[in-house]
N, C-alpha and C positions, 0 to 999 in steps of 0.2 A: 473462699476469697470472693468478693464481689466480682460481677462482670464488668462493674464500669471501671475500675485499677486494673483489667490485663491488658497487653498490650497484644497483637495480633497480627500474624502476619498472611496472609490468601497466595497463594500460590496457584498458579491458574493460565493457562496459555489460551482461554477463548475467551476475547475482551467482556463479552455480553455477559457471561457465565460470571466470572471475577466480579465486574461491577453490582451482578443482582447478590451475591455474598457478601461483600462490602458494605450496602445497603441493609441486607439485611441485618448484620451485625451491627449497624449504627442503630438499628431500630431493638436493637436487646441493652443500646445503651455503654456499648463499646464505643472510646473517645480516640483510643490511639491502633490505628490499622495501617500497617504496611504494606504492599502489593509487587507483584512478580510474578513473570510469566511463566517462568520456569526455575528447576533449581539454582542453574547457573547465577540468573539473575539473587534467588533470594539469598545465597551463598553472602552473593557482594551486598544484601541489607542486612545481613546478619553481622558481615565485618563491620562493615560502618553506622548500627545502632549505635546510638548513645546509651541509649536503654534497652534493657534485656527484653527479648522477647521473648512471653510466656507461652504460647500456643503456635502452631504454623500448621494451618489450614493445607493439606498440599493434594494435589493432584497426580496422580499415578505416570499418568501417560500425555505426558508433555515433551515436545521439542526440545534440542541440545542438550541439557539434561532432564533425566526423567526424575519419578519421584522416589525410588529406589534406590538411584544414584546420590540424589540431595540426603539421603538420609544415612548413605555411607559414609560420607565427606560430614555430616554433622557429627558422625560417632566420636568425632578427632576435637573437638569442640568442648572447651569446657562448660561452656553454659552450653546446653542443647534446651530448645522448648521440646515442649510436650505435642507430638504429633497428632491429627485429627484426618482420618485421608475423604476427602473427596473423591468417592469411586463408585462403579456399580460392577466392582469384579466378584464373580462368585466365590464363593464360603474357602475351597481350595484355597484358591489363589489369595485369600485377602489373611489363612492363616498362615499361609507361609511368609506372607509380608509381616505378618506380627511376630512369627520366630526370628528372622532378619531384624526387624527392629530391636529385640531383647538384647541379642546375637550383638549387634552395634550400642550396644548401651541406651537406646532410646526409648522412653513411655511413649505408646500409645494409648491415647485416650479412647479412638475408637472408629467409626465409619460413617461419613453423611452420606448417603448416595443423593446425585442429580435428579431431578428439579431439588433442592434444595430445601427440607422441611422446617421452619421457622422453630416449631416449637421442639422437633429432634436436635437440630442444632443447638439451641437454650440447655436443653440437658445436659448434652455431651462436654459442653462447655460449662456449665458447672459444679462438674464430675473432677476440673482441673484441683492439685491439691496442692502442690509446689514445684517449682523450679528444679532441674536436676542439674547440681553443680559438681563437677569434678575439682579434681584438687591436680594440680600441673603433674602428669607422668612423672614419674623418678624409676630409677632402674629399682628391677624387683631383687629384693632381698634373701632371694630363693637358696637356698644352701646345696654346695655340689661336693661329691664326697669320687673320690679314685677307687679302681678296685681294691686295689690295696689295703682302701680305710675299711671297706665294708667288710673284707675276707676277716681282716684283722678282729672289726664289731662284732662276727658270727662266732669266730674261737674264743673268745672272750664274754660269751652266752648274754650279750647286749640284746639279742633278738626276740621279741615278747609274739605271744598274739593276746589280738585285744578282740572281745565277742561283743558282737551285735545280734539283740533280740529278734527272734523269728517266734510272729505269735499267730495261734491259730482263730482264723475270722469268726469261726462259727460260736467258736464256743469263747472266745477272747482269753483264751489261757496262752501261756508261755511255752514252745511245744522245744523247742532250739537255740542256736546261736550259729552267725559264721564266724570263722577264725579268722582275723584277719592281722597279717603281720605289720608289727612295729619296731623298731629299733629306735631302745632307749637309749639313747646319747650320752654319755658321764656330763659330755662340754652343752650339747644343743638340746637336749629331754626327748620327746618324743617326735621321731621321725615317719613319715609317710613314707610306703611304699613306691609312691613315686621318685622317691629319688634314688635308690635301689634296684629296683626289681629288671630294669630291662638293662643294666650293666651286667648282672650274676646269668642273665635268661643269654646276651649275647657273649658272652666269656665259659657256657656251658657252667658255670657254676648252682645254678638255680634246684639243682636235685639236694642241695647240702641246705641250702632254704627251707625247701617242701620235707624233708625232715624231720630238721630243729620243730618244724611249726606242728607237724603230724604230732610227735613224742610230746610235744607240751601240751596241746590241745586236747591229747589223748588224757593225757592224766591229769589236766585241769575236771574232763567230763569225768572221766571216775569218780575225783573230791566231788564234785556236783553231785552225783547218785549218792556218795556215802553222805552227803547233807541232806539226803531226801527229794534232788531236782531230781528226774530221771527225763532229761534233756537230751537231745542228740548236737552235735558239733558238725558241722559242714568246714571243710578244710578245702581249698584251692589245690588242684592239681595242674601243675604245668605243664605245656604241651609238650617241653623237652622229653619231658620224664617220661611221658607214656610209649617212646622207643625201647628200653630196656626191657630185655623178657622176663631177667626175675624181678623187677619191677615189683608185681603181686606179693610175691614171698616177702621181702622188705617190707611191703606195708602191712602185712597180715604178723608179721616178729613183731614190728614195732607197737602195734595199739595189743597186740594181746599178750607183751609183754609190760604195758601198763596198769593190765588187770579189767580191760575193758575188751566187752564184746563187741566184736565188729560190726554191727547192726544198729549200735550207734553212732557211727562216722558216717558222715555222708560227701561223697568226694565228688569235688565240684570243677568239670571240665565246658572250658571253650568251646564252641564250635569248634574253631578253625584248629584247633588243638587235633581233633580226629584227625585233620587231612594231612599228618606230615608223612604220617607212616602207617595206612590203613591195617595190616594186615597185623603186626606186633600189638597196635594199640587196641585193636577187638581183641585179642589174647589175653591181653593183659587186665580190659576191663570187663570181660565175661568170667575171670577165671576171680575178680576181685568180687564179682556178684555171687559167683559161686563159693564166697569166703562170709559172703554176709554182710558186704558193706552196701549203699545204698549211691546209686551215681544218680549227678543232677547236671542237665547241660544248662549250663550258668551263659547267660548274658544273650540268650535267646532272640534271633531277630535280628542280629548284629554280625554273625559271621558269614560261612559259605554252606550252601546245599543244607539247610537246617531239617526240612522235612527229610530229607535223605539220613541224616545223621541219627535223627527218632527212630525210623524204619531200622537203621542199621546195630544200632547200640541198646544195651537193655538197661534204658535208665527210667526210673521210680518219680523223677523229679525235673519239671521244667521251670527256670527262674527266666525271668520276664525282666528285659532289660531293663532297668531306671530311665534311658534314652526315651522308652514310648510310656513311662509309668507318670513320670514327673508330669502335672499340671495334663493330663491326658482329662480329666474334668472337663476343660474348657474347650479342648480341640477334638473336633467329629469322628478325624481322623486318626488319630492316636484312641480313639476311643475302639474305635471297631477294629482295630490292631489286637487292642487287649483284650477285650470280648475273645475276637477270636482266637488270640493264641492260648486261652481258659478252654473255650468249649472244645479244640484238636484236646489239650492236654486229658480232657477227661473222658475224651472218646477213645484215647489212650492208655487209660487208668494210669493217668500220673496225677499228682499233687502238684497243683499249680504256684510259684510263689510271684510276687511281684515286690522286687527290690525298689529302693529310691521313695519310698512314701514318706513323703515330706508334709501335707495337710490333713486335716481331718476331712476334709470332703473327696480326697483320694481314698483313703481310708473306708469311710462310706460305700464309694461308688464300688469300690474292689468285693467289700462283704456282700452287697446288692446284686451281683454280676458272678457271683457265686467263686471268685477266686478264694483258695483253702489258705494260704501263708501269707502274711505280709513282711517286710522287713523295712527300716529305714529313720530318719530320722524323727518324724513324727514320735515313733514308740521310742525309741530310746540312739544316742552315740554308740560306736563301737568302744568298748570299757574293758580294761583288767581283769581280771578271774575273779580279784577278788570284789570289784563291783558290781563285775556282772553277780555273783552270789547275792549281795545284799540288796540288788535291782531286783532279781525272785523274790526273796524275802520280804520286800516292801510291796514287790509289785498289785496294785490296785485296777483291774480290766475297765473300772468305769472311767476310770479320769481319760480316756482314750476313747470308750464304745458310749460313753455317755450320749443323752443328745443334747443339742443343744438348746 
């Protein structure tokens, strides 16, 4: 879009500062500039545009509202422009302003710092690409089911797991999958665990979940071996469950009465899952290493005393939240997060995974930085047995590790 069609609004509570940015936007050939000292003010030119404003110049740390604030209060906003900040706050603090802004639904285009550089400004500003238009709230259509419906779903073997590929960086082969549970609906098709899982986890029902999904998973990985994948399955183990002492013995009938070695399951617990019941839950998951299965403390970074739980637990496998994996690329911080929870895991001799890989430049940076597993949506959705089968079958390591 041209610079001389946006309109523009400066945000700015030191009159001298405001007017030398006004100015110089008239000199890049912008026609239509609005002005405001603070949010409060640009609030009330955003009610009273006539015309959308495409960009808002704003300044962090301003009087009555700040710039923070104007950009909360914009989230609520159907047209929001596209933010540009005026600041000289360091890297920290200017990415945690950009997760807030995402966080509120608002583009940021990026950072001028003061004095004010003509020709920085011209780029940033023609980096704009379009308006971001909401469509009026409507309540969400989100489906709620009673225990009732769900207990009723489970005896009625409505409950699937669907796998999502886990492939290995180095060599870009297919090494896994996680199980992850779905409930095929007869009425709604395929249902998310979110509308499930924490009704069965507070009704203590959830050991009859982590079952159904163990014995299916189990014997979907067999049919996989008997087709030639020799794949391991990651299964969620919930925190309830790891109170019961025969606990082990159950899971050790279950997969090796599907005709699968234990050694291909890999059971995937919480942090905070360890802290309910220290003393049963090391029983339980030493005597299940002691069976041959393989433990991974899933979601890494996220829970309580996580070094404490490595030191204390014998597990093979660290998964690395999605929370510090997503778009960890572009932020310093999220970066040296996941650096360093790779280089503990291998001083560890664990196998590092990092869940949520959504781009190829994540993807990239993770095999660069020497992480061993990746998972997420980038490589593949979580899928059916029988797709995940025919996802091996097809699968091609280049259309992934290519370069660009």
């Amino acid at each position: 879009m041209m610079v001389q069609n946006l309109k523009i609004l400066v945000i700015e509570d030191d009159d001298f500062q405001r007017r030398m940015i006004v100015n110089t936007l008239r000199t890049l050939g912008v026609s239509e500039i609005c002005e405001a000292a603070n949010g409060k003010q640009a609030l009330g030119v955003l009610d009273s545009a006539v015309t959308r404003v495409d960009i808002a110049l704003c300044d962090m740390n301003m009087p009555e509202m700040d710039g923070m604030e104007f950009m909360r209060h914009l989230g609520d906003f159907q047209y929001a422009p596209s933010i540009l900040i005026l600041s000289t706050l360091d890297k920290a603090l200017l990415a945690s302003i950009e997760t807030m802004a995402k966080s509120y639904g608002i583009k940021l285009i990026g950072v001028v710092e003061k004095p004010i550089a003509r020709a920085k400004l011209e780029l940033l500003i023609s980096q704009f690409e379009r308006p971001i238009i909401r469509m009026p709230q409507k309540a969400a259509a989100t489906l709620s089911f009673s225990l009732e419906e769900i207990l009723l779903g489970m005896r009625a073997n409505e409950f699937e797991p669907y796998f999502q590929p886990k492939v290995e960086l180095k060599s870009g082969n297919i090494t896994g999958a996680e199980a992850l549970a779905r409930w095929i609906h007869p009425e709604h098709g395929v249902i998310s665990p979110y509308a499930f899982i924490s009704l069965l986890e507070q009704s203590d029902n959830i050991d009859e979940l982590t079952f159904i999904m163990l014995e299916k998973s189990a014997a979907a990985c067999r049919l996989f071996h008997n087709r030639s994948n020799k794949v391991t399955v990651s299964v969620n183990l919930s925190l309830v469950s790891l109170n019961e002492t025969d606990l082990a013995h159950k899971i050790t009938t279950v997969v090796k009465n599907a005709g699968l070695d234990p050694r291909y399951i890999i059971l995937e617990i919480t942090e905070s899952a360890i802290m309910t019941d220290l003393a049963r839950a090391l029983e339980n998951l030493t005597r299940l290493c002691m069976h041959g299965f393989s433990l991974s403390i899933d979601d890494y970074g996220t829970g309580y005393s996580s070094m404490q739980q490595l030191i204390r637990v014998p597990f093979s496998e660290l998964k690395i939240d999605q929370s510090f994996v997503k778009d960890f690329g572009n932020n310093e911080a999220l970066r040296i997060v996941v650096e360093s929870s790779i280089d503990m895991a291998h001083k560890l001799h664990l196998k590092s995974v990092a869940e949520g890989v959504e781009t190829k430049q994540d993807l990239d940076m993770l095999k660069g930085i020497g992480c061993d597993i990746a998972q997420g949506y980038f490589i593949a959705k979580p899928m059916d047995s029988a797709s995940f089968y025919e996802f091996c079958a097809t699968y091609d390591a280049t259309r992934i590790f290519s370069p660009d």
